[in-house]
One Martini backbone bead per residue (centre of mass of N, CA, C, O) as a GRO file, in nm:
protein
   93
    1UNK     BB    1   9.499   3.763  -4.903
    2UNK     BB    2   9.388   3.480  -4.982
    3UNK     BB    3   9.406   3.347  -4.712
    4UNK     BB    4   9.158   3.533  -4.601
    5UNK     BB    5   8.990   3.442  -4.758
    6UNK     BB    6   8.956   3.152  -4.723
    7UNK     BB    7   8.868   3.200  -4.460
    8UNK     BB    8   8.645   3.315  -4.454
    9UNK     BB    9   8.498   3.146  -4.604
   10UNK     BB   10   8.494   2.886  -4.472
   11UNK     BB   11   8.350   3.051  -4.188
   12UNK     BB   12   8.073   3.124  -4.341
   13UNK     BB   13   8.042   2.814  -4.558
   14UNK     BB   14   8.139   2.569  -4.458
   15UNK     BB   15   8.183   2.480  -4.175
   16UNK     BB   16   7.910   2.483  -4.061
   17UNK     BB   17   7.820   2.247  -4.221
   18UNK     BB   18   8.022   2.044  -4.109
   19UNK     BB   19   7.923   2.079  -3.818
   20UNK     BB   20   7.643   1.978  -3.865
   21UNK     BB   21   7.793   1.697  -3.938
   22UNK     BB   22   8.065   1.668  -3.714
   23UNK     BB   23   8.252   1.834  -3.869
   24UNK     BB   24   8.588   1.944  -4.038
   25UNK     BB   25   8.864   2.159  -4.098
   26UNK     BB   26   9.218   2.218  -4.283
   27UNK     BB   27   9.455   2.391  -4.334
   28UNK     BB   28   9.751   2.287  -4.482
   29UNK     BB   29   9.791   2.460  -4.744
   30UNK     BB   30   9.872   2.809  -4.971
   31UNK     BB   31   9.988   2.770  -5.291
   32UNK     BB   32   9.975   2.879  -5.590
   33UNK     BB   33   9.628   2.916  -5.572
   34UNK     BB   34   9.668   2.616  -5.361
   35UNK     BB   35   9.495   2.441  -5.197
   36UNK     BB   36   9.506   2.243  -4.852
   37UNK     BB   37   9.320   1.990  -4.713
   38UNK     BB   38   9.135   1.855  -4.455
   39UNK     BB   39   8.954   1.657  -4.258
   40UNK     BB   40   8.776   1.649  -3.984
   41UNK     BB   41   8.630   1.413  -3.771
   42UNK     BB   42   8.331   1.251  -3.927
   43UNK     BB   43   8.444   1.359  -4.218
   44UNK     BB   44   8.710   1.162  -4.267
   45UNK     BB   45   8.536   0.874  -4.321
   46UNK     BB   46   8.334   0.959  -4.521
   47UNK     BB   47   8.197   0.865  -4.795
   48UNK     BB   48   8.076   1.193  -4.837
   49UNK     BB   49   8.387   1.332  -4.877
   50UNK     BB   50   8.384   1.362  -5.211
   51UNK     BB   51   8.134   1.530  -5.249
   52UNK     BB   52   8.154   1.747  -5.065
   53UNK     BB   53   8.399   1.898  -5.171
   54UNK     BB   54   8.324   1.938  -5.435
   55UNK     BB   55   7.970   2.070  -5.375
   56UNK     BB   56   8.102   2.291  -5.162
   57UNK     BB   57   8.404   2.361  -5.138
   58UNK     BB   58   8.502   2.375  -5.440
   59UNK     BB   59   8.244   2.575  -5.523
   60UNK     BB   60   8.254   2.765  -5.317
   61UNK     BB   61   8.542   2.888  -5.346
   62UNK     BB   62   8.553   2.943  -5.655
   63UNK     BB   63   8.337   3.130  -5.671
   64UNK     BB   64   8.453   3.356  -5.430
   65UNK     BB   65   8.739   3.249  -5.556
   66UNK     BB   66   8.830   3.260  -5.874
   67UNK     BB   67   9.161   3.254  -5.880
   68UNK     BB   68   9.144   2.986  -5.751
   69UNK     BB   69   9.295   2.685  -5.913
   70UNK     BB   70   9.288   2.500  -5.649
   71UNK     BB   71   9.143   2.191  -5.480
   72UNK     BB   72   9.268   1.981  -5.195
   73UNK     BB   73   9.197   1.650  -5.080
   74UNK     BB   74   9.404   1.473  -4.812
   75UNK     BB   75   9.150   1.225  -4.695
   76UNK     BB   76   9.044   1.053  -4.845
   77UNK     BB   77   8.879   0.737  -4.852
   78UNK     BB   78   9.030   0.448  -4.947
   79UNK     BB   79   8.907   0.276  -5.191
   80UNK     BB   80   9.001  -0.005  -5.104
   81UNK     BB   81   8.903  -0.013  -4.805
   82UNK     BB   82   8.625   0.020  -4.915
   83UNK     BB   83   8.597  -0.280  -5.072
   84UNK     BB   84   8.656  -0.417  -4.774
   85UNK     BB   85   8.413  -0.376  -4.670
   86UNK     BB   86   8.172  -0.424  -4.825
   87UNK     BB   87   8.278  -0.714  -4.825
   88UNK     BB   88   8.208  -0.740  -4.493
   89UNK     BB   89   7.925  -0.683  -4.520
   90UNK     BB   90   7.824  -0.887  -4.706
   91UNK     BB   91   7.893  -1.111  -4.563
   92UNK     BB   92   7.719  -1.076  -4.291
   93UNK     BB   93   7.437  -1.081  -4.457
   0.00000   0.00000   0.00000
């Protein structure tokens, strides 16, 4: 039954958005009232994969299923690399 909501919500709210932004979502598994997703696609790598998580997903996904105790993002983009990439981006300009 959870599984159906989360698919549901998924499907009709969520997915849409991150399809227009050239990405899209994998629900990796759903244990005691705890979905784990992963990002695919555009979103995977994207900066602004920590803000969608929060604002879009985790938002959405809790409004719609109340019960719904948490929601993990498993492949946020890795805080170090990012502090490497930025460092090669100064470097460069």
């Amino acid at each position: 039954m959870l599984k159906e909501k989360i698919n549901k919500v998924i499907n009709s709210k969520v997915r849409p958005y991150l399809k227009s932004h050239g990405g899209d979502l994998e629900i990796v598994s759903i244990e005691d009232k705890i979905v784990k997703i992963k990002f695919l696609g555009q979103c995977k790598n994207c900066i602004s994969a920590e803000s969608t998580a929060e604002n879009i997903i985790k938002t959405t996904l809790k409004e719609e299923i109340p019960d719904l105790e948490k929601v993990i993002v498993d492949n946020y983009t890795n805080p170090e690399i990012l502090d490497i990439a930025r460092k090669l981006l100064r470097k460069r300009a």
